[in-house]
PDB file of N, CA, C and O in Angstrom:
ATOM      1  N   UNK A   1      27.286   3.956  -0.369  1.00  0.00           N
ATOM      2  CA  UNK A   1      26.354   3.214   0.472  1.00  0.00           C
ATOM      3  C   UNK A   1      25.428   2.359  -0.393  1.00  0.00           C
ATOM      4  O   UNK A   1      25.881   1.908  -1.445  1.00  0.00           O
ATOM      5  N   UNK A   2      23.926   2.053   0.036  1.00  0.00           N
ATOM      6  CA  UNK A   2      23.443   0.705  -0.409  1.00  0.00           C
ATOM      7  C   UNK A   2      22.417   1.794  -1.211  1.00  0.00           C
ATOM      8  O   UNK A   2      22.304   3.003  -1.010  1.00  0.00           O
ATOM      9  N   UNK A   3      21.536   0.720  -2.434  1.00  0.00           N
ATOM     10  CA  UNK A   3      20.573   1.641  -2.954  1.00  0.00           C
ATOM     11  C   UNK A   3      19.491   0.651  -2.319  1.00  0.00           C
ATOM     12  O   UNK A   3      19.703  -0.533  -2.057  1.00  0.00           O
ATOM     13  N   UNK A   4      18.236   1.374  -2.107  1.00  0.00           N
ATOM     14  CA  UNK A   4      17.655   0.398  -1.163  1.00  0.00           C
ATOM     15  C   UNK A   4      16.361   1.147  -1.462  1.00  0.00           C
ATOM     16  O   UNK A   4      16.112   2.306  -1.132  1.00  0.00           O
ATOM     17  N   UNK A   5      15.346   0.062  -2.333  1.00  0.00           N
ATOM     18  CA  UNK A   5      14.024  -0.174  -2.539  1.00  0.00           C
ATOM     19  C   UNK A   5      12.782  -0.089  -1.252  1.00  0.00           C
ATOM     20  O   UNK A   5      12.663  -1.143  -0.627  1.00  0.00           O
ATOM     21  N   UNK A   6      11.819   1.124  -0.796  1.00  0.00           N
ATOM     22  CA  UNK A   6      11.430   1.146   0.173  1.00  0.00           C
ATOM     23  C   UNK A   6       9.748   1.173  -0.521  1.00  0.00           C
ATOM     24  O   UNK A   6       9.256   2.089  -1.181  1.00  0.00           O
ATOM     25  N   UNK A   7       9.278   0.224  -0.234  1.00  0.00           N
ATOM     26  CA  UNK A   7       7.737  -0.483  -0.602  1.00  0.00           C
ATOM     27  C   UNK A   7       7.125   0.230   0.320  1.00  0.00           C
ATOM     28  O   UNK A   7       7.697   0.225   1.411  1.00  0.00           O
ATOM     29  N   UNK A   8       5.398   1.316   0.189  1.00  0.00           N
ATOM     30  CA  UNK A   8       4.613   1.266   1.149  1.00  0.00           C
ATOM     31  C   UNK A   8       3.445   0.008   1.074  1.00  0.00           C
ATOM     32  O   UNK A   8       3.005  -0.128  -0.068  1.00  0.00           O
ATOM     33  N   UNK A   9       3.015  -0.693   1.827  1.00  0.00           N
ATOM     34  CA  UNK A   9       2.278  -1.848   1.776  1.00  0.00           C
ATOM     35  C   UNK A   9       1.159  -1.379   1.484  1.00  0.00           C
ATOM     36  O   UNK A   9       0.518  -1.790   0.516  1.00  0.00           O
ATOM     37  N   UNK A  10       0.692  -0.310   2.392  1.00  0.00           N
ATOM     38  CA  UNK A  10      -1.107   0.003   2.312  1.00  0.00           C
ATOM     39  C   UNK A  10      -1.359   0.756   1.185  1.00  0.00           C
ATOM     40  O   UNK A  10      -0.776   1.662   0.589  1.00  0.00           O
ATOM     41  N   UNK A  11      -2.271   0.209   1.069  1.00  0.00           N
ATOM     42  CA  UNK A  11      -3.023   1.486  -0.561  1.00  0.00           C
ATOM     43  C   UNK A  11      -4.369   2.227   0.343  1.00  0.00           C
ATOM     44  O   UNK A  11      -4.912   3.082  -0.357  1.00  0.00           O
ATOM     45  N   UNK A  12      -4.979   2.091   1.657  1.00  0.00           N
ATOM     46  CA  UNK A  12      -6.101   2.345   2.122  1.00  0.00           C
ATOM     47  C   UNK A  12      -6.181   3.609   2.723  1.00  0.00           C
ATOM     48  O   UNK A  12      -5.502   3.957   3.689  1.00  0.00           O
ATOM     49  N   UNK A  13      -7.214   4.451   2.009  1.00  0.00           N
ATOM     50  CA  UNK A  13      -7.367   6.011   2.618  1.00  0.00           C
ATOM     51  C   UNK A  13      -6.890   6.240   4.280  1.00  0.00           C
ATOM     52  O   UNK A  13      -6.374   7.276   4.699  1.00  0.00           O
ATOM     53  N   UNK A  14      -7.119   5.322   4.901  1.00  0.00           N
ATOM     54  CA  UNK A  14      -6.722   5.816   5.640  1.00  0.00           C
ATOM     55  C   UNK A  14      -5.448   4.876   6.722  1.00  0.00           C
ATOM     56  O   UNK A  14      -5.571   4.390   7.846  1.00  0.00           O
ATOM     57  N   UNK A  15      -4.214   4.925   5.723  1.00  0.00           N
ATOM     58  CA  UNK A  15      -3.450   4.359   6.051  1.00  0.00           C
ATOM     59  C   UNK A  15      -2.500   4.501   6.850  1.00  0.00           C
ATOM     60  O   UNK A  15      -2.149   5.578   6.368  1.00  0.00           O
ATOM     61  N   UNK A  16      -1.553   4.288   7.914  1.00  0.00           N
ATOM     62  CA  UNK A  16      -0.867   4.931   8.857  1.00  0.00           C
ATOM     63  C   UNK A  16       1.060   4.684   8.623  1.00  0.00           C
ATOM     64  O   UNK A  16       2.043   5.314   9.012  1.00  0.00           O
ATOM     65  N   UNK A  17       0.798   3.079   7.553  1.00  0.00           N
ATOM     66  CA  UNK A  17       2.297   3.069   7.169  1.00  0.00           C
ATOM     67  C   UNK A  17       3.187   4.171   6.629  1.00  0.00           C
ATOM     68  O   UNK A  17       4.403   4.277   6.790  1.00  0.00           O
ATOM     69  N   UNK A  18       2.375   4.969   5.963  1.00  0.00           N
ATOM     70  CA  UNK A  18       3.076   5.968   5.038  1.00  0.00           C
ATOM     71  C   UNK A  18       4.044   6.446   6.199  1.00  0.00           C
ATOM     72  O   UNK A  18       5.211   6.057   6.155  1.00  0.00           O
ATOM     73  N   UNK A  19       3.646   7.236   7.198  1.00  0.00           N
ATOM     74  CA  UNK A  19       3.944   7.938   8.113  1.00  0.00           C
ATOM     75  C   UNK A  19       5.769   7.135   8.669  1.00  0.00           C
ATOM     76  O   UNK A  19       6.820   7.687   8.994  1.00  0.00           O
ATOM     77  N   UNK A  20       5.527   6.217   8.590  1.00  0.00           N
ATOM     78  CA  UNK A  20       6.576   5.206   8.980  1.00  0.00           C
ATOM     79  C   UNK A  20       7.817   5.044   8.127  1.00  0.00           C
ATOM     80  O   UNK A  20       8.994   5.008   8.483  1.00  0.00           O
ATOM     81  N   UNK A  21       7.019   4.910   6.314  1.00  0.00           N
ATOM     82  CA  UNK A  21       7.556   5.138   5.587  1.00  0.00           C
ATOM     83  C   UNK A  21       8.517   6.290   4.702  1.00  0.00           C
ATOM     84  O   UNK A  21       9.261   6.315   3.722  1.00  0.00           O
ATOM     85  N   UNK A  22       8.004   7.148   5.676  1.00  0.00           N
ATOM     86  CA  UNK A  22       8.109   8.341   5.427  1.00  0.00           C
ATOM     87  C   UNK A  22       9.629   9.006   6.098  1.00  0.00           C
ATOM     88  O   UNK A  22      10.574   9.647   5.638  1.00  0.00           O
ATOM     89  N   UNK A  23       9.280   8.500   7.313  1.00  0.00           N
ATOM     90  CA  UNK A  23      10.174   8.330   8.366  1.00  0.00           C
ATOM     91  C   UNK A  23      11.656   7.437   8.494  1.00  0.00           C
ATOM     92  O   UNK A  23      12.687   7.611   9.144  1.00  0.00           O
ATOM     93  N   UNK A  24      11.307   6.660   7.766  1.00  0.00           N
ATOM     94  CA  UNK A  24      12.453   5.281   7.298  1.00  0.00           C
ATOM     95  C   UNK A  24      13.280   6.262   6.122  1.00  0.00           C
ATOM     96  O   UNK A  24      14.491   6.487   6.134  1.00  0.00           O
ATOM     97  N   UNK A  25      12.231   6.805   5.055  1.00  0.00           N
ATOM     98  CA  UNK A  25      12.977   7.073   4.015  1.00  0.00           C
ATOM     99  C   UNK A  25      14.018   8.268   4.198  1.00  0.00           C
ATOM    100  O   UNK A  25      15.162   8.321   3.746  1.00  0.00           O
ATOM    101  N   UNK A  26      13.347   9.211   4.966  1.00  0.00           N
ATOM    102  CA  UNK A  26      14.825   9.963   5.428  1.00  0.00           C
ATOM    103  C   UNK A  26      15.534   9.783   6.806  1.00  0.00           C
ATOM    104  O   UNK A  26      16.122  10.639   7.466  1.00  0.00           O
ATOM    105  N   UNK A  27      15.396   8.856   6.997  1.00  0.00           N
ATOM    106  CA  UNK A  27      16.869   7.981   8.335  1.00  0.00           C
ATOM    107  C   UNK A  27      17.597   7.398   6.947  1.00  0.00           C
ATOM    108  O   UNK A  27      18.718   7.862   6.740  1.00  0.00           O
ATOM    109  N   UNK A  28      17.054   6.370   5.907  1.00  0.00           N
ATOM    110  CA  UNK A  28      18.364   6.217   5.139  1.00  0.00           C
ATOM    111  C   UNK A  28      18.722   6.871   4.471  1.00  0.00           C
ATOM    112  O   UNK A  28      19.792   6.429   4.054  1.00  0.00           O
ATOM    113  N   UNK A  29      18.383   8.165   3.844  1.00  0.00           N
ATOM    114  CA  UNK A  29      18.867   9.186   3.103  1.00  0.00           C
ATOM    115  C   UNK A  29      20.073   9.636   3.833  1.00  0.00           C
ATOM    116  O   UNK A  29      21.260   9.658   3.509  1.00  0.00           O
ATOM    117  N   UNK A  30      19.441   9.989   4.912  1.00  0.00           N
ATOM    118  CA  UNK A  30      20.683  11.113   6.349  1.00  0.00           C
ATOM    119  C   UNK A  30      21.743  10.192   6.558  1.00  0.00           C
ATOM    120  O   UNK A  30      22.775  10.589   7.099  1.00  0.00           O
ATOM    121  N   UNK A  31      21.615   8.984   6.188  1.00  0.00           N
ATOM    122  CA  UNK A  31      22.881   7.905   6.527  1.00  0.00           C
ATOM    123  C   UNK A  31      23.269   7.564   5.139  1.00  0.00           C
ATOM    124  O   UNK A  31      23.593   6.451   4.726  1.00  0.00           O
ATOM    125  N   UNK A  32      23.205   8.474   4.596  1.00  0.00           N
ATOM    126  CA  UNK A  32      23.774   8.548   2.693  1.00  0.00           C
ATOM    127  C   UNK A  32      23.339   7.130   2.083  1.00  0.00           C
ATOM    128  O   UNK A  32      24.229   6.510   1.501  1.00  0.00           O
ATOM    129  N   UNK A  33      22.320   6.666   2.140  1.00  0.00           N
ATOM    130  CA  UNK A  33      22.003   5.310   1.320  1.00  0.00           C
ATOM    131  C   UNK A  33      21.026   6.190   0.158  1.00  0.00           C
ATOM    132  O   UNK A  33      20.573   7.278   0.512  1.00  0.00           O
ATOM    133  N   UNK A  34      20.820   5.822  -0.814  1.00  0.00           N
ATOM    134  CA  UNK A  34      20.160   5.895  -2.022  1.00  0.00           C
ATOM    135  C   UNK A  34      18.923   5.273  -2.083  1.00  0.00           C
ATOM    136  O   UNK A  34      18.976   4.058  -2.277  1.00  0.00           O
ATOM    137  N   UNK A  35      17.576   5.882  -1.945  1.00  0.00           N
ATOM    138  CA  UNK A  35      16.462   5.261  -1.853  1.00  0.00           C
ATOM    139  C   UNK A  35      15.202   5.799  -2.963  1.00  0.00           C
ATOM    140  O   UNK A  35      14.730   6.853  -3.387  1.00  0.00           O
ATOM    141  N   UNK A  36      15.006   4.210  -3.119  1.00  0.00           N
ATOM    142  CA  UNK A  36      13.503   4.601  -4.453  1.00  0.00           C
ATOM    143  C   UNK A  36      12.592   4.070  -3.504  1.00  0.00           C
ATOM    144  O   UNK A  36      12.638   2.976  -2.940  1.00  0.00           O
ATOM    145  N   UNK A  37      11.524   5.240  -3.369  1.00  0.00           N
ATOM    146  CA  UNK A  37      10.329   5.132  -2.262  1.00  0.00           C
ATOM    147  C   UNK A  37       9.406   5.141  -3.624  1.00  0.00           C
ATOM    148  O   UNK A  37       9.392   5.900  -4.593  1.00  0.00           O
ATOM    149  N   UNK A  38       8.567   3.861  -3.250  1.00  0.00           N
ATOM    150  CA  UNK A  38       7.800   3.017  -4.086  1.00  0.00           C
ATOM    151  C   UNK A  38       6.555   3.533  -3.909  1.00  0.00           C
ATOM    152  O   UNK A  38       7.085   4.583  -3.546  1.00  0.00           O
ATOM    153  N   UNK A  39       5.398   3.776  -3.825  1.00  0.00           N
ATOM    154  CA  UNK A  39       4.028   4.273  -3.150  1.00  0.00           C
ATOM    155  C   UNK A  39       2.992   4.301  -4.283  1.00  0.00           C
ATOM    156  O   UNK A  39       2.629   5.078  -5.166  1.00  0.00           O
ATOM    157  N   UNK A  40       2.603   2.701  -3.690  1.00  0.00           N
ATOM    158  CA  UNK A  40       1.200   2.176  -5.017  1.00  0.00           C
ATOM    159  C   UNK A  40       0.297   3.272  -5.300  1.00  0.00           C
ATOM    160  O   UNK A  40      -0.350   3.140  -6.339  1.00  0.00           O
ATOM    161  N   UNK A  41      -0.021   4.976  -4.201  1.00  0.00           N
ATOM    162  CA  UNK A  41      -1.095   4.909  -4.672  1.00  0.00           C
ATOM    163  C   UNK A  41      -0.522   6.001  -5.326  1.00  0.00           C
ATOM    164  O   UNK A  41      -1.388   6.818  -5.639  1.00  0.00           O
ATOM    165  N   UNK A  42       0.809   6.384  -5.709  1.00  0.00           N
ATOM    166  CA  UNK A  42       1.202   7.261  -6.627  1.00  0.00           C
ATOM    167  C   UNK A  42       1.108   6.394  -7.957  1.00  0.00           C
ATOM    168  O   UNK A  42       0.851   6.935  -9.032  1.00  0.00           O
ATOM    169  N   UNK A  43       1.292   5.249  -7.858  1.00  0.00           N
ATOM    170  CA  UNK A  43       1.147   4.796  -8.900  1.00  0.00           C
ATOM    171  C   UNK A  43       0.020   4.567  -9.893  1.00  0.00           C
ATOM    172  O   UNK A  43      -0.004   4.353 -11.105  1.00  0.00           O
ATOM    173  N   UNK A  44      -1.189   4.724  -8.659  1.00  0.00           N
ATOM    174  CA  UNK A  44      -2.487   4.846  -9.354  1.00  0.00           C
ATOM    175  C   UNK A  44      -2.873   3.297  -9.802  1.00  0.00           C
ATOM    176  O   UNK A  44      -3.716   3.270 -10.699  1.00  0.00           O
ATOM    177  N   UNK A  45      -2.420   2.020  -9.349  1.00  0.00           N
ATOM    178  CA  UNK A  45      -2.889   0.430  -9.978  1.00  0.00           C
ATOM    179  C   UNK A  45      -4.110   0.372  -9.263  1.00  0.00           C
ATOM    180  O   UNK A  45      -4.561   1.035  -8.328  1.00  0.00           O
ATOM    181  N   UNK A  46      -4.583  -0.689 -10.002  1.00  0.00           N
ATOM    182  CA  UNK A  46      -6.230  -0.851  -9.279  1.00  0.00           C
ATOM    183  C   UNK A  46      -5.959  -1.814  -8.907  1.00  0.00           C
ATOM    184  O   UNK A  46      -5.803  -2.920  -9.425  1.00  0.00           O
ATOM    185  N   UNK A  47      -5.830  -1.145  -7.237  1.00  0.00           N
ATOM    186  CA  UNK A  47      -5.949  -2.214  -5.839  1.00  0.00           C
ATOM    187  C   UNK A  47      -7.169  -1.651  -5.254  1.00  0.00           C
ATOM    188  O   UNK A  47      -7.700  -0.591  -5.585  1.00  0.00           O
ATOM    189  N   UNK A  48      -7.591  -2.539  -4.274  1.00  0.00           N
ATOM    190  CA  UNK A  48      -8.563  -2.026  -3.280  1.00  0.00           C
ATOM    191  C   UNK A  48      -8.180  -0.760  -2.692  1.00  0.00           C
ATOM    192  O   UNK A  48      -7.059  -0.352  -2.996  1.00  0.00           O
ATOM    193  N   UNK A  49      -9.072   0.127  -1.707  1.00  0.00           N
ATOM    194  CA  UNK A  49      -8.613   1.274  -1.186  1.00  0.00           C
ATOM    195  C   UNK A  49      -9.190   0.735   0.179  1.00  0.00           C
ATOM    196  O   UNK A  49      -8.774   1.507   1.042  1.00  0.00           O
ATOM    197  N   UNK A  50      -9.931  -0.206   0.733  1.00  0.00           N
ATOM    198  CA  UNK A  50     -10.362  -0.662   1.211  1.00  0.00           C
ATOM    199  C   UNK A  50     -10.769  -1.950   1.743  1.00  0.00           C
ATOM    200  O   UNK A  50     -10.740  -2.728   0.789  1.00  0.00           O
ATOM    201  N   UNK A  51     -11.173  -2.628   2.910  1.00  0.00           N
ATOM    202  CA  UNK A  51     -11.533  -3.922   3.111  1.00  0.00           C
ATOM    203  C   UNK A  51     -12.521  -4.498   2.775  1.00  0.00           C
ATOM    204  O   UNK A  51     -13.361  -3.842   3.391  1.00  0.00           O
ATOM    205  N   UNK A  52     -13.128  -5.338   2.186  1.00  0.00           N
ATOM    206  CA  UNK A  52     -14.168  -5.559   1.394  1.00  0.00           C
ATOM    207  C   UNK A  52     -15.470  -5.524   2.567  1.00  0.00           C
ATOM    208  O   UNK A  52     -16.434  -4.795   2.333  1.00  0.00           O
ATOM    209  N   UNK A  53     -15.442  -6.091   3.431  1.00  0.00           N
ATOM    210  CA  UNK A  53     -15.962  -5.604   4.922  1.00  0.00           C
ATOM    211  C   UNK A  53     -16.754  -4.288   4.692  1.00  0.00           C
ATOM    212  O   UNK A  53     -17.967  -4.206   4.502  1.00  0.00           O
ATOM    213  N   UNK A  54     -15.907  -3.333   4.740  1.00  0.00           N
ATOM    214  CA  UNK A  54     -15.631  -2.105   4.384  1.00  0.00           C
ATOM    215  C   UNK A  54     -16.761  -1.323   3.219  1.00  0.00           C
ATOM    216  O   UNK A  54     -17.313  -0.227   3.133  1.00  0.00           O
ATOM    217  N   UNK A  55     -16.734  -2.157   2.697  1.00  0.00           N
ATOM    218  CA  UNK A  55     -17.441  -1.478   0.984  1.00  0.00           C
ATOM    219  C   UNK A  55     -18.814  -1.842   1.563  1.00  0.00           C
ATOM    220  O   UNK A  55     -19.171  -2.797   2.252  1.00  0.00           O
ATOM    221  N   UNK A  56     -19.803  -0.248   0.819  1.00  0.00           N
ATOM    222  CA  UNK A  56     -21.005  -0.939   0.905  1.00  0.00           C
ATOM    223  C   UNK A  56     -21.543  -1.129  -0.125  1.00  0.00           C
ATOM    224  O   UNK A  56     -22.711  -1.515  -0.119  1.00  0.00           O
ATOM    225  N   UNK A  57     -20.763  -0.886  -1.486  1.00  0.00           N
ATOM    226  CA  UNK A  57     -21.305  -1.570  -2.912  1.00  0.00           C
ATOM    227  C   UNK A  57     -19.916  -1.815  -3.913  1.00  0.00           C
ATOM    228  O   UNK A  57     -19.431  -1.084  -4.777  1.00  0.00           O
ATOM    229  N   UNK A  58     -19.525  -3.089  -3.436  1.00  0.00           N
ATOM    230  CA  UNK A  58     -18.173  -3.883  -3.771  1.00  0.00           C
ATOM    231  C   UNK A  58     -18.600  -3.857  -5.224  1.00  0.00           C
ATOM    232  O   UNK A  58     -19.770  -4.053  -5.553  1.00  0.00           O
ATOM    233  N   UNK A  59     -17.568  -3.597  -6.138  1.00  0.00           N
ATOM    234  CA  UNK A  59     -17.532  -3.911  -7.432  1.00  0.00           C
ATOM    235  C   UNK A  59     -18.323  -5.400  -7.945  1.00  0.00           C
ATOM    236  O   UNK A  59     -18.508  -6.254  -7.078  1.00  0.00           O
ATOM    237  N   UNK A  60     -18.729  -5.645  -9.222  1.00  0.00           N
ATOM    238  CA  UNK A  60     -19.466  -6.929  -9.056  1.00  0.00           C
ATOM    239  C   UNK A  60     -18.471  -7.901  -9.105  1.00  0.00           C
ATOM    240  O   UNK A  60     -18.475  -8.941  -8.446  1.00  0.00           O
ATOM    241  N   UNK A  61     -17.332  -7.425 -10.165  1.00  0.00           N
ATOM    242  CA  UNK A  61     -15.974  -8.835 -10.315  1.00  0.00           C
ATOM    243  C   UNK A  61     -15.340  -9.474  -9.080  1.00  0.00           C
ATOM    244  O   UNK A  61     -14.928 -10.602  -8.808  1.00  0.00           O
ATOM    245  N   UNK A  62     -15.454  -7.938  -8.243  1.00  0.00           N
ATOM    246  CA  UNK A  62     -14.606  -9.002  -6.680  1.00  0.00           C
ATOM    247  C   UNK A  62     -15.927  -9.266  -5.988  1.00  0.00           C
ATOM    248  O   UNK A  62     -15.740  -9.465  -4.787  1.00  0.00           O
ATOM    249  N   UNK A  63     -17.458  -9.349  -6.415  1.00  0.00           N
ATOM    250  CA  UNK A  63     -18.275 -10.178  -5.587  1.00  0.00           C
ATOM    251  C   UNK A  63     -17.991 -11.614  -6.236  1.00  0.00           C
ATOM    252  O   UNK A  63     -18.072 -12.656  -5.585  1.00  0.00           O
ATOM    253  N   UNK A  64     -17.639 -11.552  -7.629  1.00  0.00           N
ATOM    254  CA  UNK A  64     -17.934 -13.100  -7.970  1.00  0.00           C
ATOM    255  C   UNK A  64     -16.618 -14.000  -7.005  1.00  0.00           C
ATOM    256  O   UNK A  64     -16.737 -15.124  -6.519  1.00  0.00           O
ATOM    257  N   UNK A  65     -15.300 -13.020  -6.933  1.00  0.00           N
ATOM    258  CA  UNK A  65     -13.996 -13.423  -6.403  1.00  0.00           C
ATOM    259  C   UNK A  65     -14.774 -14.218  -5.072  1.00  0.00           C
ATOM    260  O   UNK A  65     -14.524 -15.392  -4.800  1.00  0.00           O
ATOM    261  N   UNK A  66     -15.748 -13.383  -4.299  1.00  0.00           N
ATOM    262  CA  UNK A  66     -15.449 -13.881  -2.992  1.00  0.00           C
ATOM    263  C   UNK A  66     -16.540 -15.315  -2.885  1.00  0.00           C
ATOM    264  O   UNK A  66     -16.641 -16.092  -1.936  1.00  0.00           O
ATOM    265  N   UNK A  67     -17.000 -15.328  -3.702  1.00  0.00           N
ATOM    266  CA  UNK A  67     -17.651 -17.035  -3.903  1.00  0.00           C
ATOM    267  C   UNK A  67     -16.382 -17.991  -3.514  1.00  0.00           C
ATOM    268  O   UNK A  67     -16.642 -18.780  -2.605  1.00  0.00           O
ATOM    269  N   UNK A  68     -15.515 -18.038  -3.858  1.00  0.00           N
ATOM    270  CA  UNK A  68     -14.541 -18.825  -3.878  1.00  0.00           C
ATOM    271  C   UNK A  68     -13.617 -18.525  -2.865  1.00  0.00           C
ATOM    272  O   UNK A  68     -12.801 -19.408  -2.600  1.00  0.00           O
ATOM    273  N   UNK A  69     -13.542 -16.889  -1.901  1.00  0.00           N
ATOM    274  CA  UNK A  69     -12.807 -17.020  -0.649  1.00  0.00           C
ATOM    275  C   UNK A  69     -13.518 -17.083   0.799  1.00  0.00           C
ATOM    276  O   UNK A  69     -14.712 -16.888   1.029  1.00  0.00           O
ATOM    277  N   UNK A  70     -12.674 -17.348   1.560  1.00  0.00           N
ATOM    278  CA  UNK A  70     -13.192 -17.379   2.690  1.00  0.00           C
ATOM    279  C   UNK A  70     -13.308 -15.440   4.053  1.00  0.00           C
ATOM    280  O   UNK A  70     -12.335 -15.129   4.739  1.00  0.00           O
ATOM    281  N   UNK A  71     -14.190 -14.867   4.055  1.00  0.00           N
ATOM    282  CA  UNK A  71     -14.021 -13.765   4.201  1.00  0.00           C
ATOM    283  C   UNK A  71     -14.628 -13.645   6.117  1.00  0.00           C
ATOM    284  O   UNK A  71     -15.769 -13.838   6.537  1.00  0.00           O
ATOM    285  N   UNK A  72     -13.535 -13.318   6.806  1.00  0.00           N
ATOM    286  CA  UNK A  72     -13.877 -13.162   7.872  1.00  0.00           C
ATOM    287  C   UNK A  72     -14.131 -11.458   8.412  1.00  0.00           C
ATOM    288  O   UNK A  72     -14.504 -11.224   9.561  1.00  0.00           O
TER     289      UNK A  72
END
């Protein structure tokens, strides 16, 4: 069968993809495909955990970031 790369998108405490992901990864297992389940926050990279919205004391580097974006 196929080997097939399965990405979770969210890195945010309280995220609901996993659950999905979780779910995907053994439907293609049980249908004998070969799967590397990817999961940023096993990986530990420094992404947000959160929406900047969200934060009530944002790091200072992504305050300078948001000079320059547009934040709704």
């Amino acid at each position: 069968m196929a080997k097939i790369a399965l990405f979770v998108g969210s890195v945010r405490k309280e995220r609901h993809g996993i659950k999905v992901a979780k779910w995907m990864d053994n439907e293609l297992i049980q249908r004998g495909h070969e799967v590397y389940f990817i999961d940023p926050m096993k990986l530990h990279p420094p992404l947000l955990d959160r929406m900047y919205k969200e934060m009530t004391n944002p790091p200072e580097k992504l305050k300078e970031h948001t000079k320059f974006m547009i934040l709704r």
